[in-house]
Phi, psi and omega in degrees: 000138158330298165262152173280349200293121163358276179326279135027283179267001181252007165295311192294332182285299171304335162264029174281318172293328171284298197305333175270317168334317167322330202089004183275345188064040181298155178276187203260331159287358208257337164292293142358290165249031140303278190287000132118036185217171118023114165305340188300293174354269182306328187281326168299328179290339185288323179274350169290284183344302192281313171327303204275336165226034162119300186216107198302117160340129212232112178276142172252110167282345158281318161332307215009064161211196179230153189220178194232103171321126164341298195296318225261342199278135179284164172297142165278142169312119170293154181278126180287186180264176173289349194275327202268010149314296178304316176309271163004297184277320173311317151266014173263325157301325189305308201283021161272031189250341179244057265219293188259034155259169178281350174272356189299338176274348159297324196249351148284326192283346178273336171280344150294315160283359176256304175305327163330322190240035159268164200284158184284319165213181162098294204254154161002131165234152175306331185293320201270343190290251168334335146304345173252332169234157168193142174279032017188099211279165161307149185321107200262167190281165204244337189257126161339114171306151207305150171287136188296005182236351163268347172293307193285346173267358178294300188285339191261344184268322164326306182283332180254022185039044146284126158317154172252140196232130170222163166242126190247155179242151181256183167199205202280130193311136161219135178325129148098341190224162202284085179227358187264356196279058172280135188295132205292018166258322194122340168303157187288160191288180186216132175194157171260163186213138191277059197287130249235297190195133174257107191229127161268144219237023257049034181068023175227138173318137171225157159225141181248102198218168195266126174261123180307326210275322186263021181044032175206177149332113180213171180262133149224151206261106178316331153341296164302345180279091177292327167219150179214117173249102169316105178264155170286017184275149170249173165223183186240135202283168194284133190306129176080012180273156197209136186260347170254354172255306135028254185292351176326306211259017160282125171230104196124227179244322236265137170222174235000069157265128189001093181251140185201172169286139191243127153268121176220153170218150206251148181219191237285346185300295167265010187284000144333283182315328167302297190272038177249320197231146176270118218280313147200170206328310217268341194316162145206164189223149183224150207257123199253147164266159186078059133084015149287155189220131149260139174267130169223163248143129192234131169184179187289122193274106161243182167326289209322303193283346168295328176288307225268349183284333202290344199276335204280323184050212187290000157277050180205065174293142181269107200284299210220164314302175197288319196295302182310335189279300199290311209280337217262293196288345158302324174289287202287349176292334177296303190314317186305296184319315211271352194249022166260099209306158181070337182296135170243163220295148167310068216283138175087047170236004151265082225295334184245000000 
């Protein structure tokens, strides 16, 4: 077989299944090069089989094959169609992206029983599906993903609205997000935390938790978490938090941070570009003449949007607010200096 995927291999175990069902007695080599492996193979695909629907396959030393006791023989699957094939496959890429999570083994196990009813012959196959389609995953993180026992301890204080004992490691302060709290020796900080919401970002982990130590809201990078200790305490969540209202106003992750309305206009080289993709929740675009657009948009004047006008250069202007229009042209008078021999570099263009 091509693929090695879950979905895949619970193909080949369902047509393992039409063939002894048939009545034919096949053998374990005769299975075997049905499905195109191994008897070693097949026999393992034979103890999956009896897991998986129920009732183990029964070898006949006269026969010498297997066959399904009358009583014992399973029902038949319904089939997907070829549209729900494409579906099929399209979630089994999304879910590699959740690899290091704690529901991931949850979500092989329903995409394994969702392979059961792919079709046997005849109909669509995921090898034809991936040859015609592919997803393009998201933007991956440059730093190592979070450990897989503090996320699931993470996941377990969420769902049971337990406090968290955390040890956090810090890094160079980013507006908006919890990286500055380093403890005055250098060590990582120790704080308790309420966690709220687990969110992925650009292939990177976020948690949204109430911080005992700042009183407040804060973003962490799970990443970042050297130890997480389940306390037995519970807390009750903060009134009226929502986690899609939360992120409104993030462009990105980062949210409620001077958040105000931003006006930018575009000009006529890239306001194409604009008006193809919805930039965020809050947009309106308004039609400028000689083929300019404005964007307007209520959202955290953070790093994230300060990168992204900056990706902009000079097809963009900050109408509104004046601070943000002033942070944008100090950063590129920096950017200039630095790739200008002799220059020295701009100072004061982060304001904290």
């Amino acid at each position: 077989m091509a693929r090695s995927s879950a979905a895949a291999r619970l193909q080949a175990v369902e047509r393992m299944y039409r063939a002894i069902a048939g009545g034919t007695y096949p053998s374990a080599t005769q299975l075997g090069e049905l499905l195109g492996v191994t008897p070693k193979t097949a026999r393992a695909y034979l103890a999956e089989l009896g897991h998986l629907v129920g009732a183990d396959p029964v070898y006949d030393p006269i026969q010498h094959g297997y066959y399904f006791p009358h009583e014992a023989r399973p029902k038949l699957i319904p089939r997907l169609t070829d549209e729900e094939v494409i579906a099929l496959f399209l979630l089994e890429e999304t879910s590699r992206t959740l690899r290091d999570s704690p529901v991931h083994e949850l979500i092989e196990s329903v995409l394994d029983k969702l392979a059961l009813m792919l079709p046997v012959s005849g109909g669509l196959t995921l090898d034809q599906v991936s040859s015609a389609l592919s997803l393009r995953m998201e933007r991956a993180s440059s730093v190592p993903g979070p450990d897989p026992e503090i996320l699931r301890t993470l996941y377990t204080a969420l769902v049971r609205r337990r406090q968290v004992r955390i040890e956090y490691r810090a890094r160079t302060q980013e507006r908006g997000t919890e990286g500055a709290a380093r403890a005055p020796n250098g060590r990582p900080s120790r704080r308790v935390i309420d966690p709220l919401h687990l969110t992925r970002c650009e292939g990177q982990w976020y948690l949204v938790a109430f911080c005992h130590l700042r009183k407040a809201l804060r973003t962490f990078v799970p990443a970042r978490i050297r130890k997480a200790q389940l306390l037995a305490s519970g807390f009750a969540p903060p009134p009226g938090f929502d986690a899609e209202a939360h992120f409104r106003t993030a462009f990105g992750i980062v949210a409620g941070l001077n958040v105000a309305e931003v006006v930018l206009r575009f000009d006529a080289d890239v306001s194409g570009l604009i008006r193809e993709r919805r930039w965020h929740a809050t947009q309106s675009l308004e039609e400028l003449p000689g083929g300019e657009v404005r964007l307007r948009m209520t959202c955290s004047q953070s790093q994230e949007l300060l990168g992204w006008l900056m990706s902009w250069g000079e097809r963009v202007r900050v109408e509104a607010p004046a601070r943000l229009a002033d942070e944008v042209r100090e950063a590129h008078a920096r950017a200039a200096s630095v790739q200008t021999p002799g220059r020295t570099e701009v100072r004061g263009a982060n304001p904290e």
